[in-house]
FIPA-785642 format. One line per field, with one value per atom (N, C-alpha, C): x negated, y negated, z; residue number from 1. Coordinates in steps of 0.001 Angstrom, whole numbers, plus 500000, padded with zeros to 6 digits. Each point is the difference from the previous one (the first is absolute). Layout:
N
px: [X | ...]
py: [Y | ...]
pz: [Z | ...]
resi: [NUM | ...]
This chain:
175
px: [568845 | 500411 | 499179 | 499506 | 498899 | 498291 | 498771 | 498901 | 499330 | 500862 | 499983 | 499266 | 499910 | 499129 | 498650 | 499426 | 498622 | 499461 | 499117 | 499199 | 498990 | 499481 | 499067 | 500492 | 500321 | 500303 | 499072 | 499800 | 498721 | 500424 | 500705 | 500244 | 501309 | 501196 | 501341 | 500657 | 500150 | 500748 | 499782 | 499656 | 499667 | 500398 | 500511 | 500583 | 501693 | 500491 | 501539 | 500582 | 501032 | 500952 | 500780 | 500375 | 500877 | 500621 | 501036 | 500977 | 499609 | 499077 | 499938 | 498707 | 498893 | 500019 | 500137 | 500669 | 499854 | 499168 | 499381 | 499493 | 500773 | 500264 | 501222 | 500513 | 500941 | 500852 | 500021 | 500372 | 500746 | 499034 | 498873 | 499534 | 498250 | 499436 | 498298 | 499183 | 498904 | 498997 | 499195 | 500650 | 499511 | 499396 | 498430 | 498294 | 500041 | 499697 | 500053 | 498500 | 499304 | 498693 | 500621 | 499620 | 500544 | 499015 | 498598 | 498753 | 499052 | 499182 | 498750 | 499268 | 499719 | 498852 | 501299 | 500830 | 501432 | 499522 | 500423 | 499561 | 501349 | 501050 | 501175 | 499936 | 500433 | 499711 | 500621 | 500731 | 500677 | 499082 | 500398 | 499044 | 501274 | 500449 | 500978 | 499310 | 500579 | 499326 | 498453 | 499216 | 498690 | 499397 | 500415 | 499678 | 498443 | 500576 | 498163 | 499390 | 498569 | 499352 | 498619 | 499933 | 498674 | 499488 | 498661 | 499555 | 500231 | 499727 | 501015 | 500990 | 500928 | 501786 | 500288 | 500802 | 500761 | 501016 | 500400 | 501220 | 500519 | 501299 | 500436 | 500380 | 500214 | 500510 | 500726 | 501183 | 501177 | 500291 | 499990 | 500726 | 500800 | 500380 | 500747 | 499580 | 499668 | 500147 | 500094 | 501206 | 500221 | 499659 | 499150 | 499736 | 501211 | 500766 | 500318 | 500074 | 498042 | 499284 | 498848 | 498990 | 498750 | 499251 | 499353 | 498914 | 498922 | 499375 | 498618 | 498977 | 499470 | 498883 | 498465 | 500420 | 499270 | 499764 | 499210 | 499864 | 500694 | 501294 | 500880 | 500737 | 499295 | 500294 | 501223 | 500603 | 501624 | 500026 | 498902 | 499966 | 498365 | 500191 | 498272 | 500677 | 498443 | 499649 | 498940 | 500422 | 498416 | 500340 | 498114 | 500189 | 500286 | 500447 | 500596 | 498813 | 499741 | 498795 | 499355 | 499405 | 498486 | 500557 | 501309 | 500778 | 498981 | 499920 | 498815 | 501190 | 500311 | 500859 | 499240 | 501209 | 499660 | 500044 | 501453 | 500716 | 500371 | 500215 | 501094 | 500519 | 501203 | 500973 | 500163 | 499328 | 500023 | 500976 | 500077 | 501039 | 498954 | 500091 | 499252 | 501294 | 500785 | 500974 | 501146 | 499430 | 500867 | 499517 | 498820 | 499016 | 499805 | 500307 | 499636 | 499141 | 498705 | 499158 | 499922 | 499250 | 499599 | 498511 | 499574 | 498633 | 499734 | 498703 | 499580 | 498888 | 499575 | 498705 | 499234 | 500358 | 498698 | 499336 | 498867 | 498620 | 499667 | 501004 | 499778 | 501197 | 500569 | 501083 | 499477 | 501533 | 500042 | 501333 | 500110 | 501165 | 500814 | 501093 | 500030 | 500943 | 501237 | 500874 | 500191 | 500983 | 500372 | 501164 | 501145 | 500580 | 500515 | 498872 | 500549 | 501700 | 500469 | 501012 | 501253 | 499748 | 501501 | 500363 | 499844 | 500700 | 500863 | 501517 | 500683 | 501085 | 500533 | 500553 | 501107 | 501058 | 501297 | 500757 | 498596 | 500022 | 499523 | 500568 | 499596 | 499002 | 498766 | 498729 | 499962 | 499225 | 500424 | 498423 | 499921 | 498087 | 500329 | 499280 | 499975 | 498743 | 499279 | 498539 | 499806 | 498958 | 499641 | 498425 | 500115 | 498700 | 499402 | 498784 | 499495 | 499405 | 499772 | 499186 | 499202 | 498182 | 499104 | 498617 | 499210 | 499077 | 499044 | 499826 | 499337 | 500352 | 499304 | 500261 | 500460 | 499496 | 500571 | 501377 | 500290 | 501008 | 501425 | 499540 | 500887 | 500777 | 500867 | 500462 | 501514 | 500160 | 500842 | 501301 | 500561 | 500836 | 501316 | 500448 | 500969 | 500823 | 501786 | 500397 | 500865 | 500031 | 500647 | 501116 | 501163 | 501352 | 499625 | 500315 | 500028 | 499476 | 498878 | 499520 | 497852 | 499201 | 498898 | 498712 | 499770 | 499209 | 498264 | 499558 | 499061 | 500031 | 499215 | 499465 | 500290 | 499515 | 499091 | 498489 | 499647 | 498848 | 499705 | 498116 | 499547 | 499270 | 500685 | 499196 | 500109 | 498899 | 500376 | 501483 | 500807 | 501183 | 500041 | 499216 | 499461 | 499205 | 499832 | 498478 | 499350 | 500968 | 499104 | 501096 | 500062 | 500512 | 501401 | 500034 | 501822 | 500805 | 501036 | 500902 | 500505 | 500770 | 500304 | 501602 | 500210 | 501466 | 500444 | 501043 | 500728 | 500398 | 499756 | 500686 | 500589 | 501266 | 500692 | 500245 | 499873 | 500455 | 498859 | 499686 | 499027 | 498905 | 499166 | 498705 | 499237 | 499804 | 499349 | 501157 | 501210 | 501382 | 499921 | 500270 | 500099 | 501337 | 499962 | 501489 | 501003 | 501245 | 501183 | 500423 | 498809 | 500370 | 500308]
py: [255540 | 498687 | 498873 | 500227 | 499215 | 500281 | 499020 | 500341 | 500856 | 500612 | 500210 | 501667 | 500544 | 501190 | 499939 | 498785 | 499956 | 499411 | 500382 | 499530 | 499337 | 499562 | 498964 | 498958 | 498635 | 499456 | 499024 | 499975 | 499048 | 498853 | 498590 | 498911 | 500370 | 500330 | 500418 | 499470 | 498306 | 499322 | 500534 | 500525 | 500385 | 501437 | 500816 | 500883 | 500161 | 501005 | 499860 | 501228 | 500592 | 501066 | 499656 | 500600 | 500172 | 500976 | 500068 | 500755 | 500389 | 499218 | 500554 | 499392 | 500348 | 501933 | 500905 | 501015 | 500946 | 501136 | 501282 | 500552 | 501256 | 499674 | 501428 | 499384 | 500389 | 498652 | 499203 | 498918 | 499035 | 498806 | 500085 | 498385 | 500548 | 499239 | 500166 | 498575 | 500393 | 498467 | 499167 | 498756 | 499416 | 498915 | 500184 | 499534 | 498709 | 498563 | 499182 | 499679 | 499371 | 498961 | 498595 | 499049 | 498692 | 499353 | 500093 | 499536 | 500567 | 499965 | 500430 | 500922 | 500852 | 500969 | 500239 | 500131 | 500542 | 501201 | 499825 | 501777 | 499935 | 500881 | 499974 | 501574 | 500366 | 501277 | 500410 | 501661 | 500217 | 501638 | 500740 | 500938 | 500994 | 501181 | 500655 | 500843 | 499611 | 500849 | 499945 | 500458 | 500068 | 501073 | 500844 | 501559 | 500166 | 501263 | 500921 | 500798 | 499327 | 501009 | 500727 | 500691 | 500484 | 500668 | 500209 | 500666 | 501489 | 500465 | 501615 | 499687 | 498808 | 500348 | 500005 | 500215 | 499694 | 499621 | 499079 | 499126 | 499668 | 499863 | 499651 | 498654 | 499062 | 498813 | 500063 | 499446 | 499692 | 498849 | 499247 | 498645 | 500059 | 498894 | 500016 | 498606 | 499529 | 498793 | 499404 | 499165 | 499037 | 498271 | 500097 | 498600 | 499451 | 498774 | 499552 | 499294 | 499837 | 499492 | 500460 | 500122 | 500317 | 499004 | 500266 | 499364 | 499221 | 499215 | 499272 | 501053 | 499761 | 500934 | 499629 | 499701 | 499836 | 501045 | 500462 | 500944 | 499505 | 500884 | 499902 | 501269 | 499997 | 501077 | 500368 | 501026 | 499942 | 501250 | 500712 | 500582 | 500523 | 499989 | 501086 | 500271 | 500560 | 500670 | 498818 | 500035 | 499368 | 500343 | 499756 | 500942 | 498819 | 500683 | 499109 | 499647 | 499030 | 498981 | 499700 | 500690 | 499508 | 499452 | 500184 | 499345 | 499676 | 501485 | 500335 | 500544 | 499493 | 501011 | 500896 | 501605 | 501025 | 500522 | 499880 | 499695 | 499605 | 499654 | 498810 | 500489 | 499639 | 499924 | 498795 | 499886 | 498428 | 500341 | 498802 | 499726 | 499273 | 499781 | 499033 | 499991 | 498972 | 500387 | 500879 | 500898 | 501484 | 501333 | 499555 | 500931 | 500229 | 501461 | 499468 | 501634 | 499849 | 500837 | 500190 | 500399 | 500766 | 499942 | 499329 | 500095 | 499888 | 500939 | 499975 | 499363 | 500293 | 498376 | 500457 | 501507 | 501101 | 500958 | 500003 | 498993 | 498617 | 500435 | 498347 | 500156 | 498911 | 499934 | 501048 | 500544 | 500541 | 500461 | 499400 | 500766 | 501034 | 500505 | 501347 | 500316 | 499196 | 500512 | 498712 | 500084 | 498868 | 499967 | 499746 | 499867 | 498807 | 500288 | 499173 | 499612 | 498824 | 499295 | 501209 | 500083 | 500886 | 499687 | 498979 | 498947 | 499157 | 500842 | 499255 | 499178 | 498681 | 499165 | 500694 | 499671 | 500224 | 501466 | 500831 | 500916 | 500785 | 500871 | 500370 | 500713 | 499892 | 500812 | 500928 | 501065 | 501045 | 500105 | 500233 | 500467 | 500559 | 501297 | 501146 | 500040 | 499223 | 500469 | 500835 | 501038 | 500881 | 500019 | 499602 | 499641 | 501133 | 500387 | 500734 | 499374 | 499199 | 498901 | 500587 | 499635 | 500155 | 499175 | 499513 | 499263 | 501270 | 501506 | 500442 | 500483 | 499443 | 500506 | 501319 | 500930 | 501440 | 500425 | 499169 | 500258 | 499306 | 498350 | 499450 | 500214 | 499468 | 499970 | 499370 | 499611 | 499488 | 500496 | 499766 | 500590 | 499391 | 499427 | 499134 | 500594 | 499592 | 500700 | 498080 | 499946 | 498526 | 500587 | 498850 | 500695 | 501702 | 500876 | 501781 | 500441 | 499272 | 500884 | 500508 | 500379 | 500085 | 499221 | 498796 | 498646 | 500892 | 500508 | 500840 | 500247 | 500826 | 500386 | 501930 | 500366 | 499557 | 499338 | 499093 | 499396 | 499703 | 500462 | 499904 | 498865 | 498976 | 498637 | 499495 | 499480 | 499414 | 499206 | 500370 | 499189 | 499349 | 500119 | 498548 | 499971 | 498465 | 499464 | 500160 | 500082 | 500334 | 500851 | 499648 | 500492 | 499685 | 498864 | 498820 | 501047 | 499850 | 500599 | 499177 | 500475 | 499185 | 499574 | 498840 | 499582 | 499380 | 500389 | 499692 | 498802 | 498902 | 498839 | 500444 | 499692 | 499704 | 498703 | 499223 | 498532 | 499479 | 498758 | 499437 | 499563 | 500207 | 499382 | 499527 | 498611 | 499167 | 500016 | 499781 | 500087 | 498293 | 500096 | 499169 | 499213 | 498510 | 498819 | 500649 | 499835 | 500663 | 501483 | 500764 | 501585 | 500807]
pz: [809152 | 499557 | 500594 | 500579 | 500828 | 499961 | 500530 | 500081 | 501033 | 501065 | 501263 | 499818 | 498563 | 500330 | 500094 | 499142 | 500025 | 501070 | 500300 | 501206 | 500322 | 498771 | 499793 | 498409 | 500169 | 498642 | 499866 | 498878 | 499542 | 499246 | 500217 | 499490 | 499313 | 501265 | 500374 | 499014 | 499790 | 499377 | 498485 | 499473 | 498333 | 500305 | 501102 | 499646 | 500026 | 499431 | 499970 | 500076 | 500482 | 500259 | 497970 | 499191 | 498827 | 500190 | 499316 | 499581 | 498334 | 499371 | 498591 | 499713 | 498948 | 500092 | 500561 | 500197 | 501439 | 499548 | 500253 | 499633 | 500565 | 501026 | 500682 | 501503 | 500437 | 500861 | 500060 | 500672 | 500051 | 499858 | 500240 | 500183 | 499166 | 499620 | 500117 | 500607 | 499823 | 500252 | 498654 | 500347 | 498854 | 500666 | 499325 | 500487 | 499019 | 500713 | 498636 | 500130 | 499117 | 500074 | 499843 | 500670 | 500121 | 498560 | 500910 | 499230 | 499812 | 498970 | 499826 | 501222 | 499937 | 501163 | 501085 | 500036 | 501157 | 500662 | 501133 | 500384 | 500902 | 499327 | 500846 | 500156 | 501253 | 500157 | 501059 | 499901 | 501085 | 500694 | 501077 | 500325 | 501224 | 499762 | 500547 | 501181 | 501245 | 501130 | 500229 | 500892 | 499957 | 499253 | 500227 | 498824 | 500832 | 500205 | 500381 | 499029 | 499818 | 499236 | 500269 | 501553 | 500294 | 498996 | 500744 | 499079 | 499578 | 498638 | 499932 | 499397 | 500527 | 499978 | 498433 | 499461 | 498675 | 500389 | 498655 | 500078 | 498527 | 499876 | 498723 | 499822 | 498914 | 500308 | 498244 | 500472 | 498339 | 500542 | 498386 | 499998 | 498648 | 499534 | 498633 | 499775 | 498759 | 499476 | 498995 | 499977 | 498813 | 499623 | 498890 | 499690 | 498886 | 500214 | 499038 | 498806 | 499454 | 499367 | 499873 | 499191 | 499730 | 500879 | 501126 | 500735 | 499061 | 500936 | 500063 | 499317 | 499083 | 499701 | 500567 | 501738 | 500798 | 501149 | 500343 | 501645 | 500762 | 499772 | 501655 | 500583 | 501010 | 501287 | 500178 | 499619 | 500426 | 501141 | 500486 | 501012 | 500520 | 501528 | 499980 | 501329 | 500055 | 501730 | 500543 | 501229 | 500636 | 501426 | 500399 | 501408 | 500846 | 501474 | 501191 | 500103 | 501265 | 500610 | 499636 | 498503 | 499135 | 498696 | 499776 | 498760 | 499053 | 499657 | 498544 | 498933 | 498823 | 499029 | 499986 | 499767 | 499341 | 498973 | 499768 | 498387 | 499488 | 498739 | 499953 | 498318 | 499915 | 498809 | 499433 | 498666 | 499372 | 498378 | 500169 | 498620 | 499204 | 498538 | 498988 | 499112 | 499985 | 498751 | 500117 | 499172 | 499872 | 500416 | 499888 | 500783 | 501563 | 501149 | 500751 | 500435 | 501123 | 500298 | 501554 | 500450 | 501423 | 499812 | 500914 | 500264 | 501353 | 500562 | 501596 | 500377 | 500354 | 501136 | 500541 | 500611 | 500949 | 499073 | 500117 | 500276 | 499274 | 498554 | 499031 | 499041 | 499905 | 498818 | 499005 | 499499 | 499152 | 499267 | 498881 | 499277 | 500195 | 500432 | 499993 | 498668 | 499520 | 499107 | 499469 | 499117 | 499015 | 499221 | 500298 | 498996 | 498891 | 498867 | 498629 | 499655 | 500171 | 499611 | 500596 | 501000 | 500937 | 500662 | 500674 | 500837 | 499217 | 499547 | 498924 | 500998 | 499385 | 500816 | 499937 | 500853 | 500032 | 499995 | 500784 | 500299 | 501290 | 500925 | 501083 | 499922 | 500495 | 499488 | 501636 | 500411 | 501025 | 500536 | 500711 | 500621 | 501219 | 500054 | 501019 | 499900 | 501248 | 500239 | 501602 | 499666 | 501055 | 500320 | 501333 | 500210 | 501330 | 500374 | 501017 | 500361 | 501341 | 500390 | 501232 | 498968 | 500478 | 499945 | 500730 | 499548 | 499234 | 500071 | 499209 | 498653 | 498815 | 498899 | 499745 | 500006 | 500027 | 500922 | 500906 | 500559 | 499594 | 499895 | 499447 | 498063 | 500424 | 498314 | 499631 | 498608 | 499784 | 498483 | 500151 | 498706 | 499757 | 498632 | 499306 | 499259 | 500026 | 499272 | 499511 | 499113 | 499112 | 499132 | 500071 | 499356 | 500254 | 500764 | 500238 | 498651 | 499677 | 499633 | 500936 | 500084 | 500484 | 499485 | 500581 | 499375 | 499952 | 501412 | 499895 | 501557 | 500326 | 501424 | 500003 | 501101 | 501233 | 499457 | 500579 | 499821 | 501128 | 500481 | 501451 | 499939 | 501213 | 500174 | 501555 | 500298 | 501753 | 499444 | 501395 | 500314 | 501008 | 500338 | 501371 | 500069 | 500368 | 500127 | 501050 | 501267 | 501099 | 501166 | 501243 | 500896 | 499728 | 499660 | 499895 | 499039 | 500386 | 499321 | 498933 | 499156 | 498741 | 499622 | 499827 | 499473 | 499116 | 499321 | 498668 | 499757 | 499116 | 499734 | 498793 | 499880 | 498313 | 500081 | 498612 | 499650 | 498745 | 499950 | 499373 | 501051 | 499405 | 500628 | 498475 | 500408 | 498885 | 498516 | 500408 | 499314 | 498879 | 498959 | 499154 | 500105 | 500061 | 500423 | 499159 | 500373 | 499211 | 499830 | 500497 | 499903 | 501125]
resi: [1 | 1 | 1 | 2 | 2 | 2 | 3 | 3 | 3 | 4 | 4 | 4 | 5 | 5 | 5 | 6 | 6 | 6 | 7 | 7 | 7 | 8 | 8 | 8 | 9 | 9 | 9 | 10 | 10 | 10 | 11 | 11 | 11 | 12 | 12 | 12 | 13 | 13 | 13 | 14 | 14 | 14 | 15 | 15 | 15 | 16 | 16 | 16 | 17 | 17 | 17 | 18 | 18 | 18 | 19 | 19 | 19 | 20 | 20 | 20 | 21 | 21 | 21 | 22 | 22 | 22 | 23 | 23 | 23 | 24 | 24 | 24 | 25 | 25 | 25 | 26 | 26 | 26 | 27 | 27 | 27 | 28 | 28 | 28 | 29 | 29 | 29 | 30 | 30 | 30 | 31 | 31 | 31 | 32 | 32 | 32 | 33 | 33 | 33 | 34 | 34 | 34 | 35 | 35 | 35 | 36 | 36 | 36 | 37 | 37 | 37 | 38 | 38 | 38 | 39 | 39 | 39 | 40 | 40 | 40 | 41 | 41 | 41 | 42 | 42 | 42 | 43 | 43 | 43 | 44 | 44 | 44 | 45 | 45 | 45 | 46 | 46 | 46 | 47 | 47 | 47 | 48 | 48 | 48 | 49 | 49 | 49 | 50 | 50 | 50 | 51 | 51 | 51 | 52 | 52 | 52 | 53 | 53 | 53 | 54 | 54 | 54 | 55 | 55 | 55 | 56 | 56 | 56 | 57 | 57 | 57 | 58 | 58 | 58 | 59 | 59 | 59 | 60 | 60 | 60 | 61 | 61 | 61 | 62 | 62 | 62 | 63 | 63 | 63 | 64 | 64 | 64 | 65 | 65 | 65 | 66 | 66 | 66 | 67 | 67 | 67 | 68 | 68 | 68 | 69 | 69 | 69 | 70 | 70 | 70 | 71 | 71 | 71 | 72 | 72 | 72 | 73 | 73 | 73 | 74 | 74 | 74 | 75 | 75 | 75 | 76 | 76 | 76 | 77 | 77 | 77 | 78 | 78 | 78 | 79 | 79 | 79 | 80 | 80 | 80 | 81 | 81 | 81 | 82 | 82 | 82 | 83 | 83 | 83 | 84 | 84 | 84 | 85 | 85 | 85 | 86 | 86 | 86 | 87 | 87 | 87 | 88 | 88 | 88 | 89 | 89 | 89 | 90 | 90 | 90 | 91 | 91 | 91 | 92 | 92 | 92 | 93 | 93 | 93 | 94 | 94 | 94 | 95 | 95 | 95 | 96 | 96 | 96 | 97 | 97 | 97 | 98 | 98 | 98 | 99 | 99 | 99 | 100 | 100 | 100 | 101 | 101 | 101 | 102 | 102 | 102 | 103 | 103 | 103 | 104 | 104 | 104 | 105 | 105 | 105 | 106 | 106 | 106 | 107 | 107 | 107 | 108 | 108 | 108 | 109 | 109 | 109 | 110 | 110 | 110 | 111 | 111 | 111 | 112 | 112 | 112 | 113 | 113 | 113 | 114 | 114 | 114 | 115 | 115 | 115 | 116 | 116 | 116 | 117 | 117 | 117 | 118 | 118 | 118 | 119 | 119 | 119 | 120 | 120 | 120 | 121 | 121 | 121 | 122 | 122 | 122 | 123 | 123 | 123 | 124 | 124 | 124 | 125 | 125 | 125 | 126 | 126 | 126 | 127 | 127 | 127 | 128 | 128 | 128 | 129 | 129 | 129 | 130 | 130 | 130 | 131 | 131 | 131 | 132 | 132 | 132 | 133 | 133 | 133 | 134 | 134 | 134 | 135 | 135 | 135 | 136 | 136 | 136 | 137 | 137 | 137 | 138 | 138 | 138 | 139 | 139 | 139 | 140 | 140 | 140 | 141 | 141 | 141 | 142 | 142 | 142 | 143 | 143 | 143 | 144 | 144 | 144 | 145 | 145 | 145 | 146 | 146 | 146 | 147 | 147 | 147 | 148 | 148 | 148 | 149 | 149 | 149 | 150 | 150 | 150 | 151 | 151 | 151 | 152 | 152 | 152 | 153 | 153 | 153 | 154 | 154 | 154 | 155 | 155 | 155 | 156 | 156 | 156 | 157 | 157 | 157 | 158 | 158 | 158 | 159 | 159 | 159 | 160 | 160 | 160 | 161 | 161 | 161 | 162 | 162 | 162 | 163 | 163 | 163 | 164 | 164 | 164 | 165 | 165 | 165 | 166 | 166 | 166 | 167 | 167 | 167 | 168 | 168 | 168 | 169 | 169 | 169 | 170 | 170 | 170 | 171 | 171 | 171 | 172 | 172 | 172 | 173 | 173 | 173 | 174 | 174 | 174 | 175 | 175 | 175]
């Protein structure tokens, strides 16, 4: 019922504890954009990701409107101390994708007009975090079903370990 699990909040006042939508118990987080380019953002625990380790990460999310058919960040990775993104989860609309950054941007998935409003959308991503390609890798599953993966890509950029933001970054006024 409170903000007290996350451990890092990014421009506090635009976030909120609800009671509705819920997605499963009692409360969720609802991320606002005030204005233009917002980056409200929250980040749970520090999370370790040496190198080698695997890790899973689930969220759930509901929009209650068709977004900005502008680039906005509603989650990534980026590493500690060199705060380089690694990944990141963007919305356009209805559309939203996964793209990574090590060695150079790149697309990884896409989904065409499935980010439907007024609906809880699901993401189970599994990641093996490694700065070497062959070692590292990544894999998506959107609403249960399998988006794509295993796919081998550096998962870090360097020594720094890497951590999760969910929210908007570069969030459009009113959404």
């Amino acid at each position: 019922g409170n903000l007290s699990q996350w451990s890092f909040k990014f421009l506090e006042k635009q976030l909120a504890v609800v009671r509705t939508p819920v997605r499963a118990g009692n409360y969720a987080l609802e991320v606002k954009a005030v204005a233009d380019g917002d980056r409200v953002e929250v980040q749970h625990g520090t999370g370790t990701t040496p190198e080698g380790s695997e890790r899973w990460y689930a969220w759930s999310l509901y929009v209650p409107k068709t977004l900005a058919d502008s680039d906005q960040q509603i989650g990534y990775f980026e590493s500690k101390n060199s705060y380089r993104q690694i990944m990141a989860f963007s919305v356009r609309g209805t559309d939203v994708s996964l793209a990574t950054r090590a060695p150079s941007s790149m697309n990884r998935w896409t989904a065409k007009g499935k980010l439907t409003p007024g609906v809880w959308h699901d993401f189970v991503f599994h990641v093996r975090w490694s700065r070497d390609a062959a070692t590292g890798s990544i894999e998506l599953w959107f609403d249960g079903a399998k988006a794509f993966g295993p796919v081998n890509v550096p998962t870090l950029w360097d020594a720094n370990q890497a951590f999760f933001q969910i929210g908007f970054l570069r969030g459009r006024a009113g959404e």
